[in-house]
C-alpha positions in Angstrom: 0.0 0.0 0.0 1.0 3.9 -0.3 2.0 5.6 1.7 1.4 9.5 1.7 3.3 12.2 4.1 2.8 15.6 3.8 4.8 18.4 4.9 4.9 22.5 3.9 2.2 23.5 6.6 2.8 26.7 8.9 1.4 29.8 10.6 0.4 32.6 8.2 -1.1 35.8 8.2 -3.9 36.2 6.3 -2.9 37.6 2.9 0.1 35.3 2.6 1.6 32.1 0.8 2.2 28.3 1.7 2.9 25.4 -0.3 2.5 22.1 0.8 4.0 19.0 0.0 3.1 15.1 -0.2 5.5 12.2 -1.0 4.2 8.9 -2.1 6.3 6.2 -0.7 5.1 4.1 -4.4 4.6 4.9 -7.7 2.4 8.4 -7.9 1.7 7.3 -11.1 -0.2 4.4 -9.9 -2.7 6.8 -8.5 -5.1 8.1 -10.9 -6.8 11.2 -9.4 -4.6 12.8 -6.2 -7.3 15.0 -4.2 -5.9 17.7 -1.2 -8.1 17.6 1.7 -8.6 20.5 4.8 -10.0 19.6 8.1 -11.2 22.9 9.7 -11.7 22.7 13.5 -14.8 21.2 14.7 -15.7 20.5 10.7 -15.9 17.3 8.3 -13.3 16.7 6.3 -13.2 18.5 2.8 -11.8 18.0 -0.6 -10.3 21.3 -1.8 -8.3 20.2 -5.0 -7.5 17.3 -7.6 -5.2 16.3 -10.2 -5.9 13.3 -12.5 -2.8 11.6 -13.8 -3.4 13.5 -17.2 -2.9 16.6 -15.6 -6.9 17.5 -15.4 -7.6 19.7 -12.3 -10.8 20.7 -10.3 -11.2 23.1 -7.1 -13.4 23.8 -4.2 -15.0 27.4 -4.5 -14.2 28.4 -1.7 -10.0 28.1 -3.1 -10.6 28.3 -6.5 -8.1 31.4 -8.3 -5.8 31.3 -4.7 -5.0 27.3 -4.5 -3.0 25.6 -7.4 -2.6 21.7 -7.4 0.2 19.9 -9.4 2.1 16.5 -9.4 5.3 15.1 -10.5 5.4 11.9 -11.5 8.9 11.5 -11.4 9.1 12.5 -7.8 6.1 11.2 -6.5 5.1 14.4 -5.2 1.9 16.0 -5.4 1.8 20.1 -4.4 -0.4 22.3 -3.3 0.5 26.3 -3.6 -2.2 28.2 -1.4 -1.7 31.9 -2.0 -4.4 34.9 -0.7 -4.7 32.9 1.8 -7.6 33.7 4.7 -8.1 32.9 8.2 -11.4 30.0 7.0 -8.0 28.5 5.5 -7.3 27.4 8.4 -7.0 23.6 9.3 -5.0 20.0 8.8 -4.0 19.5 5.5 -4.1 15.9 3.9 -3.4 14.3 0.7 -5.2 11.0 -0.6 -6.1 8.8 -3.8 -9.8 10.5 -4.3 -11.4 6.9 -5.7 -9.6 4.4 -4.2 -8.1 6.3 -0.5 -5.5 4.7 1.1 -5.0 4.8 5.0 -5.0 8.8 5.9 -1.3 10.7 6.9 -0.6 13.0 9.7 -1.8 15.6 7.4 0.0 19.1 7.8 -1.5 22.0 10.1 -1.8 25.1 8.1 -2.9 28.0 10.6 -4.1 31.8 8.8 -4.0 34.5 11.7 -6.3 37.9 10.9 
């Protein structure tokens, strides 16, 4: 099974930039369609961006125009650059297969202070 660890999270004020990071201990390119995920406090979990293998991408409204998703292949790494970024932004971060998830990470704590 994959593995996925992400990584890149931080405390921000609210206008800034992050990116986050997630390493797949396999093949990425196994993995069809990559999906970012945000846990706010006290609120379901959330998908917030994918990436298909081809490249295809699709965003949550609430990010779309400040969050960009990519993936390398070649470093079975899939990224997610957050600019604009507002305190609602706030929350643990987590990267997954979106049709087939494997076992969840530690996910990466991305906090936006007003």
């Amino acid at each position: 099974q994959v593995q996925l660890v992400e990584s890149g999270g931080g405390l921000v004020q609210a206008g800034g930039s992050l990116r986050l990071s997630c390493v797949a201990s396999g093949s990425l390119f196994s993995i069809d369609t990559v999906g970012w995920y945000r846990q706010a406090p006290g609120k379901q979990r959330e998908l917030v961006a994918r990436i298909s293998r081809g490249g295809s991408r699709n965003y949550a409204d609430s990010v779309n125009g400040r969050f960009t998703i990519s993936r390398n292949n070649a470093k079975n790494t899939v990224y997610l650059e957050m600019n604009s970024l507002k305190p609602e932004d706030t929350g643990v971060y987590y990267c997954n297969a979106v049709y087939r998830p494997f076992s969840w990470g530690q996910g990466t704590q991305v906090t936006v202070s007003s």
